[in-house]
mmCIF file as Biopython writes it, N, C-alpha, C and O atoms, coordinates in Angstrom:
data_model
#
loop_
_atom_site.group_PDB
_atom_site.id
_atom_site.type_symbol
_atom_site.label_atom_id
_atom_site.label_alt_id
_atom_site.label_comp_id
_atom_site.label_asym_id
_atom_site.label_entity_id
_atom_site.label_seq_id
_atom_site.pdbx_PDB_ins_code
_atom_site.Cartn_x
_atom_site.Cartn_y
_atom_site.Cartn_z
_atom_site.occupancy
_atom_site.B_iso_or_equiv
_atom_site.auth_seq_id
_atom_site.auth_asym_id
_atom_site.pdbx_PDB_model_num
ATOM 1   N N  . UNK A ? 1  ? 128.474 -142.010 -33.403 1.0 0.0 1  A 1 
ATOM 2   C CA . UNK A ? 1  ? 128.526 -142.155 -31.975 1.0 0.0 1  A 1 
ATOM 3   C C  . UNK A ? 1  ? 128.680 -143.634 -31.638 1.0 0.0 1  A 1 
ATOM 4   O O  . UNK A ? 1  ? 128.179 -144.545 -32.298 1.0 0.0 1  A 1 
ATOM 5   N N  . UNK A ? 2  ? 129.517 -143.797 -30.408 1.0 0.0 2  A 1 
ATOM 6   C CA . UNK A ? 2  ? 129.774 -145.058 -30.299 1.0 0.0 2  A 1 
ATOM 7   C C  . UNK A ? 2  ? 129.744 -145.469 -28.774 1.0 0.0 2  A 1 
ATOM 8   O O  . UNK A ? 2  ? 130.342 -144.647 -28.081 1.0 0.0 2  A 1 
ATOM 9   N N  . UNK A ? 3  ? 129.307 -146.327 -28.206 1.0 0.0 3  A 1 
ATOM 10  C CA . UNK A ? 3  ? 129.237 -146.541 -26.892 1.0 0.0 3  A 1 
ATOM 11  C C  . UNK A ? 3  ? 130.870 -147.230 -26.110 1.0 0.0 3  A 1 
ATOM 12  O O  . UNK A ? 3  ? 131.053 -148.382 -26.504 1.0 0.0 3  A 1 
ATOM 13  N N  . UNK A ? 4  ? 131.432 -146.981 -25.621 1.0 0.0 4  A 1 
ATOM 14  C CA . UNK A ? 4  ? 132.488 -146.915 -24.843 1.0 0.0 4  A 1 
ATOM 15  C C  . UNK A ? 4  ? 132.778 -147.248 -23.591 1.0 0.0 4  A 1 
ATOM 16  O O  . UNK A ? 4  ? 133.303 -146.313 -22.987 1.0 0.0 4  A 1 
ATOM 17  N N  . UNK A ? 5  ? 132.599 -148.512 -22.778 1.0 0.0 5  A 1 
ATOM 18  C CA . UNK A ? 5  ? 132.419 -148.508 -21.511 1.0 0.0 5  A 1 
ATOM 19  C C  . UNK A ? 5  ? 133.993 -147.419 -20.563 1.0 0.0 5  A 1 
ATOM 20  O O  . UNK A ? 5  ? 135.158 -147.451 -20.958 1.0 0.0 5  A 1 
ATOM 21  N N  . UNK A ? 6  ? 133.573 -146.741 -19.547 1.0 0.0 6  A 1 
ATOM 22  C CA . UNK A ? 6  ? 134.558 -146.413 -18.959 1.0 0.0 6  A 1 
ATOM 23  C C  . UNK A ? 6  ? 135.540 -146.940 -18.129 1.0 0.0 6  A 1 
ATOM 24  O O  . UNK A ? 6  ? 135.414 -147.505 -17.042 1.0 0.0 6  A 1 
ATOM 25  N N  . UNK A ? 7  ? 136.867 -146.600 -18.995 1.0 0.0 7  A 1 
ATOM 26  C CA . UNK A ? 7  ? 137.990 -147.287 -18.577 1.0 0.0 7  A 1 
ATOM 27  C C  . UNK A ? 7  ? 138.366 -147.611 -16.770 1.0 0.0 7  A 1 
ATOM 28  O O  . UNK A ? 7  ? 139.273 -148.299 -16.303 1.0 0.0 7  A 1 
ATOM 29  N N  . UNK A ? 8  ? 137.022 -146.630 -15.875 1.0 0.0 8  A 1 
ATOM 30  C CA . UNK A ? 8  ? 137.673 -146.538 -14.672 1.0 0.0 8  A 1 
ATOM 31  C C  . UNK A ? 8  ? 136.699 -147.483 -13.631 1.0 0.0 8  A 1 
ATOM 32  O O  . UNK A ? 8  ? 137.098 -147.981 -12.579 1.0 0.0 8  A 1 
ATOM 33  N N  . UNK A ? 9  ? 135.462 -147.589 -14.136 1.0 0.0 9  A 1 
ATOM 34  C CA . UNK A ? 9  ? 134.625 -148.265 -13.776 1.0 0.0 9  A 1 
ATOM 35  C C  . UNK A ? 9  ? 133.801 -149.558 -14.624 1.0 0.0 9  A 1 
ATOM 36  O O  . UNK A ? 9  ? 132.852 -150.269 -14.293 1.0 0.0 9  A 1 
ATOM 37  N N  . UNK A ? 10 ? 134.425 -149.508 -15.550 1.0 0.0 10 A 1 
ATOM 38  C CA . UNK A ? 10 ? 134.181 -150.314 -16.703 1.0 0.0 10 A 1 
ATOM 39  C C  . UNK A ? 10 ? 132.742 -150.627 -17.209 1.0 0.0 10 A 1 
ATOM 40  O O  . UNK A ? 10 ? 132.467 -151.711 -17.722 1.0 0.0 10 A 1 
ATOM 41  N N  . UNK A ? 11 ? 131.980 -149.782 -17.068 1.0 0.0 11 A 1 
ATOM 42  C CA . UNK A ? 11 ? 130.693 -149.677 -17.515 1.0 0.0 11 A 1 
ATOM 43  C C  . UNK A ? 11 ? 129.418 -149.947 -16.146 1.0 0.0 11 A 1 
ATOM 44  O O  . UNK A ? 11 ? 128.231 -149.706 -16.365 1.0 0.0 11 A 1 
ATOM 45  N N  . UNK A ? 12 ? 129.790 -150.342 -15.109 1.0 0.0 12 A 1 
ATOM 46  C CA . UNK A ? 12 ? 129.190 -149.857 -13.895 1.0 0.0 12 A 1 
ATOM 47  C C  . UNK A ? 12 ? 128.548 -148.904 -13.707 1.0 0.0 12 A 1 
ATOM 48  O O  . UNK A ? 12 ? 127.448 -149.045 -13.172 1.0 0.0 12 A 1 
ATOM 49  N N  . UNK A ? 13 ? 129.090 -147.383 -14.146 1.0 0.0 13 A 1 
ATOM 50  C CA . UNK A ? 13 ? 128.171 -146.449 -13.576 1.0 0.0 13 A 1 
ATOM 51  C C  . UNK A ? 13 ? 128.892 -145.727 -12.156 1.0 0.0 13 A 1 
ATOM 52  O O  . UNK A ? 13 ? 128.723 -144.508 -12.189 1.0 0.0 13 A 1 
ATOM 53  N N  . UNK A ? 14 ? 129.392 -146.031 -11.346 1.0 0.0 14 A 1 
ATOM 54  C CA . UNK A ? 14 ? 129.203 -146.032 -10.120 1.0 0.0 14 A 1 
ATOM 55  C C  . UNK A ? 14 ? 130.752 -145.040 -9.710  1.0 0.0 14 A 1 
ATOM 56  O O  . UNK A ? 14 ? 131.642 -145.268 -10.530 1.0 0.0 14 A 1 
ATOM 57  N N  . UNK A ? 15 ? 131.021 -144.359 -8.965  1.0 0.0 15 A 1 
ATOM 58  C CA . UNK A ? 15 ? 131.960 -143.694 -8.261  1.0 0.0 15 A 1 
ATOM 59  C C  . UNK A ? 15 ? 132.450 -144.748 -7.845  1.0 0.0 15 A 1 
ATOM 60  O O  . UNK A ? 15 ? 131.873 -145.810 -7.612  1.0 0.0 15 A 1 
ATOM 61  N N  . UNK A ? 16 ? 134.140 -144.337 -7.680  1.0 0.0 16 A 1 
ATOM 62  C CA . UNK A ? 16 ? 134.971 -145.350 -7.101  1.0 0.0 16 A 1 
ATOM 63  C C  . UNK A ? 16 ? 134.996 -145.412 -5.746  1.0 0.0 16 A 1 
ATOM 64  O O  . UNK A ? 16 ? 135.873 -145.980 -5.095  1.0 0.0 16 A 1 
ATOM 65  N N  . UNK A ? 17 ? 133.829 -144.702 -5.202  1.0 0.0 17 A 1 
ATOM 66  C CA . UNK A ? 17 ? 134.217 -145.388 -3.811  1.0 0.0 17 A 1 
ATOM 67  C C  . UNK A ? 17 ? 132.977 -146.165 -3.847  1.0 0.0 17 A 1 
ATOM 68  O O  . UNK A ? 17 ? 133.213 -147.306 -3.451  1.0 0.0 17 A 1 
ATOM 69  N N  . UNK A ? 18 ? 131.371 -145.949 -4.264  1.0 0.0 18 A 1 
ATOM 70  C CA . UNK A ? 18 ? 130.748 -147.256 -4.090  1.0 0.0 18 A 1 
ATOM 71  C C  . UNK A ? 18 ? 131.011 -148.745 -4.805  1.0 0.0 18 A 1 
ATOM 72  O O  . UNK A ? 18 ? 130.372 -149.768 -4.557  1.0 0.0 18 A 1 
ATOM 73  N N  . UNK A ? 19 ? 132.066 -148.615 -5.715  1.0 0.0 19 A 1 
ATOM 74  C CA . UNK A ? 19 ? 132.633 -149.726 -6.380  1.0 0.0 19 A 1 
ATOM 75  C C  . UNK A ? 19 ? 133.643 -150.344 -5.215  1.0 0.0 19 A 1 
ATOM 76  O O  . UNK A ? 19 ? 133.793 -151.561 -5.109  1.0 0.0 19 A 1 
ATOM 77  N N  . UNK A ? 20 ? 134.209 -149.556 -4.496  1.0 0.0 20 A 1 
ATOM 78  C CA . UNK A ? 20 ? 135.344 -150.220 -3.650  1.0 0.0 20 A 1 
ATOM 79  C C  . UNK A ? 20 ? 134.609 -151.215 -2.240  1.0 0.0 20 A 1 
ATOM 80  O O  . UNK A ? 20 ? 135.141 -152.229 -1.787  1.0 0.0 20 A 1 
ATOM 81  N N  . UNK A ? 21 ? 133.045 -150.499 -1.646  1.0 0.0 21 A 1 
ATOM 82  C CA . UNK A ? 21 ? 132.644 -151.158 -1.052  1.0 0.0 21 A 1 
ATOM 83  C C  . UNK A ? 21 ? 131.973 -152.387 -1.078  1.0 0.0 21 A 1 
ATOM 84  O O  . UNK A ? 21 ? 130.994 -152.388 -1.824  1.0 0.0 21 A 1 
ATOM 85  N N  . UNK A ? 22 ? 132.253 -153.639 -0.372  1.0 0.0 22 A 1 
ATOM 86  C CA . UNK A ? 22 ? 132.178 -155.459 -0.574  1.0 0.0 22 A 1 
ATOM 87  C C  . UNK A ? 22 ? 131.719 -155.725 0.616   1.0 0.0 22 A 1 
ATOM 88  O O  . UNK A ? 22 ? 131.913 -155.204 1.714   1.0 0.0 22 A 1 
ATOM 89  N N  . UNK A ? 23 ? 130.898 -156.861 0.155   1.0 0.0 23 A 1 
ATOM 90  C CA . UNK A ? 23 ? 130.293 -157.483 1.278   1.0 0.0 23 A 1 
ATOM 91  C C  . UNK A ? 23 ? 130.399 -158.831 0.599   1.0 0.0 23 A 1 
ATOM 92  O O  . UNK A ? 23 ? 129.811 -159.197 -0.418  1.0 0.0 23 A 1 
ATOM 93  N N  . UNK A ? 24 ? 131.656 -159.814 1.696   1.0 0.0 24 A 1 
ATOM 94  C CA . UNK A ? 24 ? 132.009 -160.856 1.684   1.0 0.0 24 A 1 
ATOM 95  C C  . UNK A ? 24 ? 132.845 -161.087 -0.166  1.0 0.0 24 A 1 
ATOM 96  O O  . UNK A ? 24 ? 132.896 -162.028 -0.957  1.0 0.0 24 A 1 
ATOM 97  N N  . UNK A ? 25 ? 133.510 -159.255 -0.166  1.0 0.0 25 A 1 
ATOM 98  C CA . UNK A ? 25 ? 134.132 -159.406 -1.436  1.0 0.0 25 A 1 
ATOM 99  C C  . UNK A ? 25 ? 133.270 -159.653 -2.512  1.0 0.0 25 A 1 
ATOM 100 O O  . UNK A ? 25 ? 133.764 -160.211 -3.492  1.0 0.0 25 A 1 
ATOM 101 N N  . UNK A ? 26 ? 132.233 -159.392 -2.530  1.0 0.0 26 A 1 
ATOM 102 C CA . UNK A ? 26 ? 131.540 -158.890 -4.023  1.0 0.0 26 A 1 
ATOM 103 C C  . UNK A ? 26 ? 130.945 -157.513 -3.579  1.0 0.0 26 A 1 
ATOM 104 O O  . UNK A ? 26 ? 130.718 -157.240 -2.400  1.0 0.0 26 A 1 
ATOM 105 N N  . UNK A ? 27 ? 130.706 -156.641 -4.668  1.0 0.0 27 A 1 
ATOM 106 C CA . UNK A ? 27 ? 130.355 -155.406 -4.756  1.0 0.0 27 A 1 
ATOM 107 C C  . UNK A ? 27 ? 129.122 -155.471 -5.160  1.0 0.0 27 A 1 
ATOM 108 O O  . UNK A ? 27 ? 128.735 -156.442 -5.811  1.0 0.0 27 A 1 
ATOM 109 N N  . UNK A ? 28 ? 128.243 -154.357 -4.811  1.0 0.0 28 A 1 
ATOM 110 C CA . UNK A ? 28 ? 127.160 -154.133 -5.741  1.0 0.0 28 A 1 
ATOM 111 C C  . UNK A ? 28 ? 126.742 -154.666 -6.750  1.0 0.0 28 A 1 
ATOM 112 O O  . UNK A ? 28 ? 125.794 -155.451 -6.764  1.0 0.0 28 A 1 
ATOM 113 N N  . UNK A ? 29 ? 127.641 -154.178 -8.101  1.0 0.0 29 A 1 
ATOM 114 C CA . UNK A ? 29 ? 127.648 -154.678 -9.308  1.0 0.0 29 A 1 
ATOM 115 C C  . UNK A ? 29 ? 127.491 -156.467 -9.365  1.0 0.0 29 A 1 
ATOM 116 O O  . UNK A ? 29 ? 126.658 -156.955 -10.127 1.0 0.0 29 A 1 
ATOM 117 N N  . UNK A ? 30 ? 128.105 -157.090 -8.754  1.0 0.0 30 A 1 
ATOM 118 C CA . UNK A ? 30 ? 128.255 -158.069 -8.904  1.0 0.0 30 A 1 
ATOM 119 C C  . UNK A ? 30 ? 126.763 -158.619 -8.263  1.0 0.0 30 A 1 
ATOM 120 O O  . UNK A ? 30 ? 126.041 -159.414 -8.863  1.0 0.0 30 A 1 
ATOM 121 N N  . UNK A ? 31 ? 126.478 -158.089 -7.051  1.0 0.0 31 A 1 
ATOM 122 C CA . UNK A ? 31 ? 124.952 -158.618 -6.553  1.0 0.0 31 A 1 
ATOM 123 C C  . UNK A ? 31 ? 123.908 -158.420 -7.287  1.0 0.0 31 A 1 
ATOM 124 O O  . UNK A ? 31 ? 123.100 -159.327 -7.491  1.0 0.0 31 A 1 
ATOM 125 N N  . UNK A ? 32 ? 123.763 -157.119 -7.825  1.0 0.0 32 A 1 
ATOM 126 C CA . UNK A ? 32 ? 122.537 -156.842 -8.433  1.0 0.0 32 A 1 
ATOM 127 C C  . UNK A ? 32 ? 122.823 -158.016 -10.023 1.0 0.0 32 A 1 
ATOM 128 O O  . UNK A ? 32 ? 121.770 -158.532 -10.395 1.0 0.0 32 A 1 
ATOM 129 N N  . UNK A ? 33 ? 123.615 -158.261 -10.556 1.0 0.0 33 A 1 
ATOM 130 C CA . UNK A ? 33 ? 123.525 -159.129 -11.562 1.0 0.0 33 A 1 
ATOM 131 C C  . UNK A ? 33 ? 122.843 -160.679 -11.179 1.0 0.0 33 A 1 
ATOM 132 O O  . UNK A ? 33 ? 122.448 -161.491 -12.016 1.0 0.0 33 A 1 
ATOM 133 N N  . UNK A ? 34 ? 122.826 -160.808 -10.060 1.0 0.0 34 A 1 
ATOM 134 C CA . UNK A ? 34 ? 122.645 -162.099 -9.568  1.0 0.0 34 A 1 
ATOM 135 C C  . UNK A ? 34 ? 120.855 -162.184 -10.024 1.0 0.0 34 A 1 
ATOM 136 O O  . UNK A ? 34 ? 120.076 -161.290 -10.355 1.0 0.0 34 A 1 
ATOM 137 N N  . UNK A ? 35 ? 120.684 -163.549 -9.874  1.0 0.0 35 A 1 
ATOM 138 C CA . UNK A ? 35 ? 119.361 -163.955 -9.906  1.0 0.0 35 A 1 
ATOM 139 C C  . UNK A ? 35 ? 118.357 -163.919 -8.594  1.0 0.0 35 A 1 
ATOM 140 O O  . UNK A ? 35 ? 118.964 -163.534 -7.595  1.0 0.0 35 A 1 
ATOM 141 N N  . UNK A ? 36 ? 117.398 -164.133 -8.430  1.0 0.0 36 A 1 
ATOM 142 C CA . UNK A ? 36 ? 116.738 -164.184 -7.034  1.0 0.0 36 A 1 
ATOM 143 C C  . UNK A ? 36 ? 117.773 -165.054 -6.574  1.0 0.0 36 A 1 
ATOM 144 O O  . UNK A ? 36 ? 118.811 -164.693 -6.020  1.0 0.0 36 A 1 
ATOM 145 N N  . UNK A ? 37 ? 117.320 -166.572 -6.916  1.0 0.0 37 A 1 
ATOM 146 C CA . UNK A ? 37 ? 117.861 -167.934 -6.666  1.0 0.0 37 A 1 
ATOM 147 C C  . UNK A ? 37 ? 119.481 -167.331 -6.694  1.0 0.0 37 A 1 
ATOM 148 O O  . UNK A ? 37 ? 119.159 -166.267 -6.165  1.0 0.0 37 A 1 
ATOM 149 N N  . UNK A ? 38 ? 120.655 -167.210 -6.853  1.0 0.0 38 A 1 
ATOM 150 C CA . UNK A ? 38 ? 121.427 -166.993 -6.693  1.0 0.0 38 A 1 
ATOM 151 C C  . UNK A ? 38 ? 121.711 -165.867 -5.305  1.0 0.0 38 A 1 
ATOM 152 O O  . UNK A ? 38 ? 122.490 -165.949 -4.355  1.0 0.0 38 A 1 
ATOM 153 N N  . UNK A ? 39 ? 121.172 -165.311 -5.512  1.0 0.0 39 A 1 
ATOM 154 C CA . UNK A ? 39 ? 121.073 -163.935 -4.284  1.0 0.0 39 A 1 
ATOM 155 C C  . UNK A ? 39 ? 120.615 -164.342 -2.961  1.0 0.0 39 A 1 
ATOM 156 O O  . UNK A ? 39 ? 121.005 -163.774 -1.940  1.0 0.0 39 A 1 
ATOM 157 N N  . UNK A ? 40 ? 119.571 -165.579 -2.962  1.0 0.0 40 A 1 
ATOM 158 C CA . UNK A ? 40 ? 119.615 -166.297 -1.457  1.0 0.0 40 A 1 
ATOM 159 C C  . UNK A ? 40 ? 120.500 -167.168 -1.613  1.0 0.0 40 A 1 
ATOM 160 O O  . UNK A ? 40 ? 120.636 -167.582 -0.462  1.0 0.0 40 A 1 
ATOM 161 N N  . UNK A ? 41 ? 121.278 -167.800 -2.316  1.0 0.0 41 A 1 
ATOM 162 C CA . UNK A ? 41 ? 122.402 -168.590 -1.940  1.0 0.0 41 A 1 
ATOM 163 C C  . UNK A ? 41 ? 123.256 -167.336 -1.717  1.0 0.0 41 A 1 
ATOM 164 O O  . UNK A ? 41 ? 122.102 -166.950 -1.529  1.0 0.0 41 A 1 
ATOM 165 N N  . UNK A ? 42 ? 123.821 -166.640 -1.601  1.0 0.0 42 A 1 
ATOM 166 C CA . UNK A ? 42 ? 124.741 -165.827 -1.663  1.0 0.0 42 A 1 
ATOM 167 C C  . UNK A ? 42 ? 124.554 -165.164 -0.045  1.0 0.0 42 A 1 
ATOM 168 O O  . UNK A ? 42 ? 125.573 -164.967 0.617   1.0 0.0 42 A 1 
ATOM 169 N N  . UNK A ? 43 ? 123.523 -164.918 0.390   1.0 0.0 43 A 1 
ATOM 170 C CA . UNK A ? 43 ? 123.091 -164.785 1.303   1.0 0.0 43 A 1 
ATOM 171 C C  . UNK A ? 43 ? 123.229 -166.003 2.506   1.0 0.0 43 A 1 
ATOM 172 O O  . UNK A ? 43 ? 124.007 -165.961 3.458   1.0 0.0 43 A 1 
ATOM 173 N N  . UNK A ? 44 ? 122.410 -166.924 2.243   1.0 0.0 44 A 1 
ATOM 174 C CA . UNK A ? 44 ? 122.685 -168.052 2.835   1.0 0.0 44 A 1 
ATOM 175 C C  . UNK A ? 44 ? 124.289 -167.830 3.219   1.0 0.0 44 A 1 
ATOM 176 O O  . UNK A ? 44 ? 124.553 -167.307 4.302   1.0 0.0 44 A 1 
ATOM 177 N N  . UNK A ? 45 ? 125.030 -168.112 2.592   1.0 0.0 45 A 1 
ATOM 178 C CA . UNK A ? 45 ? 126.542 -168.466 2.202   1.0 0.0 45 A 1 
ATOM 179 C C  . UNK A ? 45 ? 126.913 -167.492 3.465   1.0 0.0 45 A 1 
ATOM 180 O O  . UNK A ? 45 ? 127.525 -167.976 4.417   1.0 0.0 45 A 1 
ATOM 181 N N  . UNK A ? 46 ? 126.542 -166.143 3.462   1.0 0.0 46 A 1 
ATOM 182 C CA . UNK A ? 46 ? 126.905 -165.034 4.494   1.0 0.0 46 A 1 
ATOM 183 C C  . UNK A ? 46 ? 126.574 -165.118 5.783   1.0 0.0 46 A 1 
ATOM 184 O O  . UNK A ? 46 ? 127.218 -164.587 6.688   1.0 0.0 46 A 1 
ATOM 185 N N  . UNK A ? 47 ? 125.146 -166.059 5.981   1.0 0.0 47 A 1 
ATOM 186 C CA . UNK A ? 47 ? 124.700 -166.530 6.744   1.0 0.0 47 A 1 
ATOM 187 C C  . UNK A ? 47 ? 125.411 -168.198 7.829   1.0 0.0 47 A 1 
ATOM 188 O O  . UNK A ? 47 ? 125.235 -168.557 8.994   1.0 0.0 47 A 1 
ATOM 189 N N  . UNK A ? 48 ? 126.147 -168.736 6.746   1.0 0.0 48 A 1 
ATOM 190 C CA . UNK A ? 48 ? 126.299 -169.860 7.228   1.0 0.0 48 A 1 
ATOM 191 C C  . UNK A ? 48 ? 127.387 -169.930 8.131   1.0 0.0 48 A 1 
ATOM 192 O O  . UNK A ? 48 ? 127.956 -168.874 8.408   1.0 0.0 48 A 1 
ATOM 193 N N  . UNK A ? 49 ? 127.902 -171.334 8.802   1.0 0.0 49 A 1 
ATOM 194 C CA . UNK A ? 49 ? 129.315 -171.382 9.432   1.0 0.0 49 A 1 
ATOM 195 C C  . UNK A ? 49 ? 130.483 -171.068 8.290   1.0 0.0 49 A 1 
ATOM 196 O O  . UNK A ? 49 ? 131.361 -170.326 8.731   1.0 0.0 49 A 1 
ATOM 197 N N  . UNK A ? 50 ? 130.621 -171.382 7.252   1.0 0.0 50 A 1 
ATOM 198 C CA . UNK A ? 50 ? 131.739 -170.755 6.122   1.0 0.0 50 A 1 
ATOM 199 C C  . UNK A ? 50 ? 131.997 -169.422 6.068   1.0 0.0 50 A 1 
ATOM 200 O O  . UNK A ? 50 ? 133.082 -169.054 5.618   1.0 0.0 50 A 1 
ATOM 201 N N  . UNK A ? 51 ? 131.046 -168.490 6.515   1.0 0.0 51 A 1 
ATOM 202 C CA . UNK A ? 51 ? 130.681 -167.431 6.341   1.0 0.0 51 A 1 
ATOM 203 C C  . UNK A ? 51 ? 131.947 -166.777 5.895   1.0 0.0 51 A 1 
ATOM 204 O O  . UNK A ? 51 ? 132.943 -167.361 6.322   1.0 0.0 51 A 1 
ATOM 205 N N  . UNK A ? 52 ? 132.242 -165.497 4.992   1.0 0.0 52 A 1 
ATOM 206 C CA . UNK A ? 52 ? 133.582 -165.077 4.354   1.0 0.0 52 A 1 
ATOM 207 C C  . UNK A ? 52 ? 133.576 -163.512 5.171   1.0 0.0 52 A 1 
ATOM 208 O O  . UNK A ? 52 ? 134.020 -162.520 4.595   1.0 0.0 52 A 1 
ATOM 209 N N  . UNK A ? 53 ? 133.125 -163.459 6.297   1.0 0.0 53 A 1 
ATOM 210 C CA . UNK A ? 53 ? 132.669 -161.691 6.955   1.0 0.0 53 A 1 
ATOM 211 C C  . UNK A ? 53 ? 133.465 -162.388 8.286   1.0 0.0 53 A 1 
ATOM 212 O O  . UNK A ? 53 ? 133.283 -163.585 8.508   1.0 0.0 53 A 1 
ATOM 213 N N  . UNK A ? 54 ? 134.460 -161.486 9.264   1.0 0.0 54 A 1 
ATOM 214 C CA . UNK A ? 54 ? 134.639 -161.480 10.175  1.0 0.0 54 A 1 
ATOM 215 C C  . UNK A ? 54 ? 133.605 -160.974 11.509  1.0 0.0 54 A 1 
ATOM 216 O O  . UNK A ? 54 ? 132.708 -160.142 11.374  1.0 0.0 54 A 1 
ATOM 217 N N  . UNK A ? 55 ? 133.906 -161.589 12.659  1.0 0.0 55 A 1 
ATOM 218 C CA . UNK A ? 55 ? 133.148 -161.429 13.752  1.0 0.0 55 A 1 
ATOM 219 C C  . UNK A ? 55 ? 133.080 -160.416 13.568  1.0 0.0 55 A 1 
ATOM 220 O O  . UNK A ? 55 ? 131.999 -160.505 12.987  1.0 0.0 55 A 1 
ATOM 221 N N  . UNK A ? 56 ? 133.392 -158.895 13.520  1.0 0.0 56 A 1 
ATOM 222 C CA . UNK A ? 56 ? 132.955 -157.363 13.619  1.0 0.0 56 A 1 
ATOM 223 C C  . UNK A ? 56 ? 131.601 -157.109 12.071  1.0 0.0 56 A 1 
ATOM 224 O O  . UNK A ? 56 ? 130.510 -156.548 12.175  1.0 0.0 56 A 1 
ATOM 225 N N  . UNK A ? 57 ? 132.077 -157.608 11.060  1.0 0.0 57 A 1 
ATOM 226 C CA . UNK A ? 57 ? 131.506 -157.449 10.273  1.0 0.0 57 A 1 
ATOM 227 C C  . UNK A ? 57 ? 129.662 -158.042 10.181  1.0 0.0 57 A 1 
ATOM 228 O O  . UNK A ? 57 ? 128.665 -157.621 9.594   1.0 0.0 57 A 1 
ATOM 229 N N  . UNK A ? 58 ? 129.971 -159.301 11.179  1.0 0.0 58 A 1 
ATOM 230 C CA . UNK A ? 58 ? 128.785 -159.956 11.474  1.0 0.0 58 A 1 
ATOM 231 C C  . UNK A ? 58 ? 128.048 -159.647 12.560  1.0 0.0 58 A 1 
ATOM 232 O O  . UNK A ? 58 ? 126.971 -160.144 12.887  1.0 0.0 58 A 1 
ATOM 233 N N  . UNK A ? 59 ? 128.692 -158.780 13.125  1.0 0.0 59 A 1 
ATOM 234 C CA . UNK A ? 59 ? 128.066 -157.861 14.660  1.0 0.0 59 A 1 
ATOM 235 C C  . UNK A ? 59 ? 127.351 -156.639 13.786  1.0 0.0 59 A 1 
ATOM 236 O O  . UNK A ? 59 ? 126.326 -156.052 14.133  1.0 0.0 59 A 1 
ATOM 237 N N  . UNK A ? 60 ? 127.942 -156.443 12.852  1.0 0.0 60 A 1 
ATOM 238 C CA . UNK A ? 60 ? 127.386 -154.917 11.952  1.0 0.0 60 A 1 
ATOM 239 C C  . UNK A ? 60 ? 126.431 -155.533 11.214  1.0 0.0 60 A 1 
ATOM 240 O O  . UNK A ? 60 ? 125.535 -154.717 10.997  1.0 0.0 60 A 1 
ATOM 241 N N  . UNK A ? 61 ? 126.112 -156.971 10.547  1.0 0.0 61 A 1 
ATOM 242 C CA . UNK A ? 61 ? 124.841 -157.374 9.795   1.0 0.0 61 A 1 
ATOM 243 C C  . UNK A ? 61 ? 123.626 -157.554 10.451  1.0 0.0 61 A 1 
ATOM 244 O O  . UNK A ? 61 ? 122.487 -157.568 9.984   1.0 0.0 61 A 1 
ATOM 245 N N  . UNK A ? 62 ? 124.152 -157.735 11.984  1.0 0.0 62 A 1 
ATOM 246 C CA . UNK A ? 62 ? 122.917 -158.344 13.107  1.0 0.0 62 A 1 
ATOM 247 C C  . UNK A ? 62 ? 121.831 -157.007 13.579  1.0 0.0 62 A 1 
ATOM 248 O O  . UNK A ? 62 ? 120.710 -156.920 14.080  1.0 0.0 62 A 1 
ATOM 249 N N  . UNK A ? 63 ? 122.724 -156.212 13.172  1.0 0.0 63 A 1 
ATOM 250 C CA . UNK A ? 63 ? 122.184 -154.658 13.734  1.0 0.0 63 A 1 
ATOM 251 C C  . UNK A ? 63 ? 121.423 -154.173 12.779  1.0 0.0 63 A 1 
ATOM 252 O O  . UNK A ? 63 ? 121.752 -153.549 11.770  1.0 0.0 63 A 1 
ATOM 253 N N  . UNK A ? 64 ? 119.941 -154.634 13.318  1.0 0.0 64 A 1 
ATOM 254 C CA . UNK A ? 64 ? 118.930 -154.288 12.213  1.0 0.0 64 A 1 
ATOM 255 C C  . UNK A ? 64 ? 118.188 -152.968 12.331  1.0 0.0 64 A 1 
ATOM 256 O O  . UNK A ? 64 ? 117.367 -152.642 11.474  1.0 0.0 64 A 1 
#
């Protein structure tokens, strides 16, 4: 037996549609790998004037 990541999700796990959903273009996968310390910069970053989310997208983060 041999472990094999899948060719469609590449070892993620995840259905292709929660792989397709991004926030500021990283996915899931990519957040949960992050560190604390990385994950409030990343945040921050979403937070700041640079911010990579359009005005609608930032009307949908405010809505707590």
């Amino acid at each position: 037996m041999r472990e094999v990541p899948c060719p469609h999700c590449k070892g993620a796990r995840l259905k292709p549609a929660s792989l397709a959903v991004t926030i500021g273009g990283d996915t899931i996968v990519q957040m949960t790998a992050l560190s604390i310390t990385e994950a409030l910069g990343w945040v921050a970053r979403l937070e700041g004037p640079d911010t990579p989310l359009s005005a609608v997208e930032r009307a949908i983060a405010r809505q707590r």
